[in-house]
C-alpha positions as CSV (number, residue, x, y, z in Angstrom):
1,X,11.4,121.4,81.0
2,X,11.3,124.0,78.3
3,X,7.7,126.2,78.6
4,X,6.2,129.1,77.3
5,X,4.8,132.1,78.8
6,X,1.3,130.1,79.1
7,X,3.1,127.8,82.0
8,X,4.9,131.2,83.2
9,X,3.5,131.1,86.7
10,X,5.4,130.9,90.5
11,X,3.2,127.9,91.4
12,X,4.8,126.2,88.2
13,X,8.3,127.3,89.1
14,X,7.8,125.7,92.7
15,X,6.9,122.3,91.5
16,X,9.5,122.1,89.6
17,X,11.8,123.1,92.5
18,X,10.2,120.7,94.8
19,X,10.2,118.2,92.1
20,X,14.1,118.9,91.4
21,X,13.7,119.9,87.9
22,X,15.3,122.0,85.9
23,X,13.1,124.7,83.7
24,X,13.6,127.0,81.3
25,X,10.1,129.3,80.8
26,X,9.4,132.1,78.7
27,X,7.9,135.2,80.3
28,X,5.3,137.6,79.6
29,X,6.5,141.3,79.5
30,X,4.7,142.6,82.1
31,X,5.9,145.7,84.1
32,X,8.3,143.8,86.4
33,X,10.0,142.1,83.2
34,X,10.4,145.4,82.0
35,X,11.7,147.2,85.1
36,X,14.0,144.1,85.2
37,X,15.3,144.2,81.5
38,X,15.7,147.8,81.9
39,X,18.6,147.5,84.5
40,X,20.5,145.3,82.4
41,X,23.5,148.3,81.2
42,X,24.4,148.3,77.8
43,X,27.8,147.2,78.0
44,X,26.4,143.8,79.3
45,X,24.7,143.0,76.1
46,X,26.4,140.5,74.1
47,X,26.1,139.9,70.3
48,X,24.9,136.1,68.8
49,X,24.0,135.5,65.4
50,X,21.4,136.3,63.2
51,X,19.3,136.0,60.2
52,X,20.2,138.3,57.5
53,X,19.0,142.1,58.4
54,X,19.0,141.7,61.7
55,X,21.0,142.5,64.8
56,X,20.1,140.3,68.0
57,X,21.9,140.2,71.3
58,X,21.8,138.9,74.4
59,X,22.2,139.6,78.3
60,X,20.7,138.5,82.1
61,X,20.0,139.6,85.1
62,X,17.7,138.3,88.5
63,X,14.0,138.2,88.5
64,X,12.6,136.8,92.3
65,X,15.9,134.4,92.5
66,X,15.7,133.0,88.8
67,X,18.0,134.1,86.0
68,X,16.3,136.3,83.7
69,X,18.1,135.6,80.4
70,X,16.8,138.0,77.7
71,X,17.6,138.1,74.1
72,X,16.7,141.5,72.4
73,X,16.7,142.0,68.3
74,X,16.2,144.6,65.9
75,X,16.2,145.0,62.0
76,X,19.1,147.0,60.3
77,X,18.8,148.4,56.7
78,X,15.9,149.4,55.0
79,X,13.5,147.1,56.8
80,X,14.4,148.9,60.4
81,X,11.6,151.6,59.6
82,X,8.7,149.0,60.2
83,X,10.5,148.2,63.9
84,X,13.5,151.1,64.5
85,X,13.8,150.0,68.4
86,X,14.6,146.8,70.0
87,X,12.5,144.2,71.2
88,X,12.7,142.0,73.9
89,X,12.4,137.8,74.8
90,X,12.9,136.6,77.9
91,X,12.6,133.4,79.9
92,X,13.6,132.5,83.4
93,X,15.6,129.7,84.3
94,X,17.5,128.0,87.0
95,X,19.9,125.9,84.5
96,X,23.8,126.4,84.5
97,X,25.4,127.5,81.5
98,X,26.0,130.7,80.0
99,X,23.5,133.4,78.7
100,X,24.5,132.9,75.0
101,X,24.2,129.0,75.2
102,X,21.0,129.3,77.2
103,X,19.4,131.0,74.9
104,X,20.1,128.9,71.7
105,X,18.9,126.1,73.4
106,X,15.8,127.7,74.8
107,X,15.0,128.5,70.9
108,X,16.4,125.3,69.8
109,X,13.5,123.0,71.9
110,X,11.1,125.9,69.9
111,X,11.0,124.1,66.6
112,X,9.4,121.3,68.0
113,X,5.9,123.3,68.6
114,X,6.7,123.9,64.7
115,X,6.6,120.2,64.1
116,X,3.1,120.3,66.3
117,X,1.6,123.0,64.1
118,X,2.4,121.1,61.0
119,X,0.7,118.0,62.3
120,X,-2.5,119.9,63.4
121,X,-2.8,121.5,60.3
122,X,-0.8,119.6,57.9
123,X,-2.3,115.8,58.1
124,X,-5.9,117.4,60.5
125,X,-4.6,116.2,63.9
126,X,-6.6,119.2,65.2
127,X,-9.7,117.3,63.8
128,X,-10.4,114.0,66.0
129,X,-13.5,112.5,64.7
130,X,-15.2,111.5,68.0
131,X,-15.7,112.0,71.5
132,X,-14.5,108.3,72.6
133,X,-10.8,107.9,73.8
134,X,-10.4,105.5,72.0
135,X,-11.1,106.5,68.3
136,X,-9.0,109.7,69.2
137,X,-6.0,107.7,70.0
138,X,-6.5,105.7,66.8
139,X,-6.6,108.8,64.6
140,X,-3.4,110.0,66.4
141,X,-1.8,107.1,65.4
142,X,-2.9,107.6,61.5
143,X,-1.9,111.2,61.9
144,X,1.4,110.7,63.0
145,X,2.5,108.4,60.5
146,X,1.1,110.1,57.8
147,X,3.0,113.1,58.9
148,X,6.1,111.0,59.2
149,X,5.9,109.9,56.1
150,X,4.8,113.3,54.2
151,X,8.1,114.5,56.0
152,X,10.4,111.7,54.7
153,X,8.6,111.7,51.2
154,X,9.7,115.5,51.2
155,X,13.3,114.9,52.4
156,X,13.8,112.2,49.9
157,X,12.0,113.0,47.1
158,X,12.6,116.8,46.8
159,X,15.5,117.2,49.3
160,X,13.5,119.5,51.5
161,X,14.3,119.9,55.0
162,X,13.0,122.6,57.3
163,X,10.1,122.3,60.4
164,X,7.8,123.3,57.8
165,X,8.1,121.0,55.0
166,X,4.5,119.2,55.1
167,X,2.7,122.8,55.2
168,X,4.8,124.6,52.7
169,X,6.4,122.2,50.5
170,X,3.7,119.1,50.2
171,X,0.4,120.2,51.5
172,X,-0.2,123.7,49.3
173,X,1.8,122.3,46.4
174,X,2.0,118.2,45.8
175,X,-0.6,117.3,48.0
176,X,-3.7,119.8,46.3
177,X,-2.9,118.0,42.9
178,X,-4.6,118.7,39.9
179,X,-5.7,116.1,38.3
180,X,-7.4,113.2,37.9
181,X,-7.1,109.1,37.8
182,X,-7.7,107.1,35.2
183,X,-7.3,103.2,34.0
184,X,-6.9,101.8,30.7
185,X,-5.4,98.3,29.9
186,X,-5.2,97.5,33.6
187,X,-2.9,100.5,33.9
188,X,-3.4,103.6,36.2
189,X,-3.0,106.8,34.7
190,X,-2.4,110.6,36.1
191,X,-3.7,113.0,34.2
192,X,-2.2,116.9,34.7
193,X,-3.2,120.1,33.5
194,X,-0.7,122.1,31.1
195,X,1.3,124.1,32.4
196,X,0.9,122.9,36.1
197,X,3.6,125.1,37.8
198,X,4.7,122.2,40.0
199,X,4.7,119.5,37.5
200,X,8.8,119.3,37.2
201,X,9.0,118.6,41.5
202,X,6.3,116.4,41.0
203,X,8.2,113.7,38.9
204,X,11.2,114.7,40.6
205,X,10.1,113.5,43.6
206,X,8.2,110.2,42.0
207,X,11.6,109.3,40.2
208,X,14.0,109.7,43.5
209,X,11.0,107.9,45.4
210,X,11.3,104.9,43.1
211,X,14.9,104.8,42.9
212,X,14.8,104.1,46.5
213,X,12.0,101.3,46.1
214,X,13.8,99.6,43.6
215,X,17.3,99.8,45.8
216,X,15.3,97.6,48.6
C-alpha cells in the first residue's frame, strides 16, 4: 500500500504488519524526521535524476524499525535564489529493494492522485448531486467515463499525454468553446469567433477523431 502523510500513523503501520502487508507512507517532518534525516552523512547521499535545474538525491536510514528512505532536492542556476538549501521527502517503508528504486516507485504510484484531481475537477466528480447512495454511484459512473473519454479524445486527437491532459489541454481550451450551434438545411453548423487562438487544435483534433471513425 502506497500512503501519504495523512495515513502516516503507528496504528496504521501495525495493521498493516498484522495484516502482512507491505507499505510504503510518506511522513510529515516533524522533529524526529528531522533528527533522523540529519544523521544520514553526506557521503551516503546518492544522485537520481532530475528535471532540468534541479539537483535531487537520495539516501536512508532507521526510524522506530522502518526504513526511512528520503529523497532531498534543490534548484541549481539562477532559479536556486528562490530555494538555495535542500529540501527533504521522506516515507517509511518495510519493502525490499534499494533506496533509489524505492523511491521512483514511491513517486511513480503518485500520479495516480493526479489522475484523481483531474476527475474532481476536470468532469465535477467533486460535485455529487444528492445525498442517496445511489444517485452518487450513478454520477460516478458518468464521471468516469466522461473522463476516460476526454482523456482518449486528447491522446488521439491532439497526441497529448501527460496526468493532466483533461485540466490543461481540454477543459481550459477545447472544452470552454466559443461559439455557437446552428442548423440550416438539416445540417449542424459551428460557428467560431475570428481569430480563436485554439481554432487550428480544434480541427486537428476533429479530423484525427474522424479518421479513426471512419477506419471502424
Amino acid at each position: 500500500m502506497r500512503m501519504d502523510s495523512g495515513f502516516w500513523s503507528a496504528k496504521t503501520i501495525r495493521a498493516c504488519r498484522r495484516h502482512q502487508i507491505r507499505y510504503s507512507i510518506t511522513v510529515r517532518q516533524t522533529k524526529p524526521i528531522r533528527a533522523a534525516v540529519a544523521t544520514i552523512p553526506e557521503d551516503a547521499w546518492t544522485p537520481i535524476v532530475y528535471p532540468d535545474g534541479g539537483l535531487a538525491q537520495v539516501a536512508e536510514t532507521r526510524y522506530q524499525g522502518d526504513r526511512l528512505i528520503v529523497r532531498r532536492t534543490r534548484l541549481v542556476g539562477a532559479q536556486a535564489e528562490l530555494f538555495p538549501t535542500w529540501r527533504y521527502h521522506a516515507f517509511v517503508t518495510d519493502r525490499v529493494g534499494t533506496a533509489v528504486w524505492l523511491d521512483a516507485d514511491h513517486r511513480r504510484h503518485a500520479v495516480v492522485e493526479l489522475c484523481i484531481r483531474d476527475l474532481k475537477a476536470g468532469v465535477g466528480l467533486r460535485h455529487c448531486p444528492s445525498g442517496k447512495f445511489n444517485a452518487n454511484a450513478a454520477w460516478l459512473v458518468i464521471a468516469t467515463l466522461a473522463h476516460n473519454l476526454l482523456r482518449w479524445i486528447a491522446q488521439i486527437g491532439l497526441g497529448a499525454h501527460g496526468e493532466l491532459v483533461v485540466a490543461k489541454t481540454l477543459r481550459r481550451t477545447l472544452l470552454a468553446l466559443p461559439g455557437r450551434l446552428t442548423r440550416s438545411a438539416r445540417r449542424w453548423r459551428l460557428h467560431m469567433p475570428a481569430g480563436w487562438p485554439w481554432a487550428a487544435w480544434f480541427e486537428l483534433a476533429l479530423a484525427r477523431l474522424r479518421c479513426v471513425a471512419y477506419a471502424t
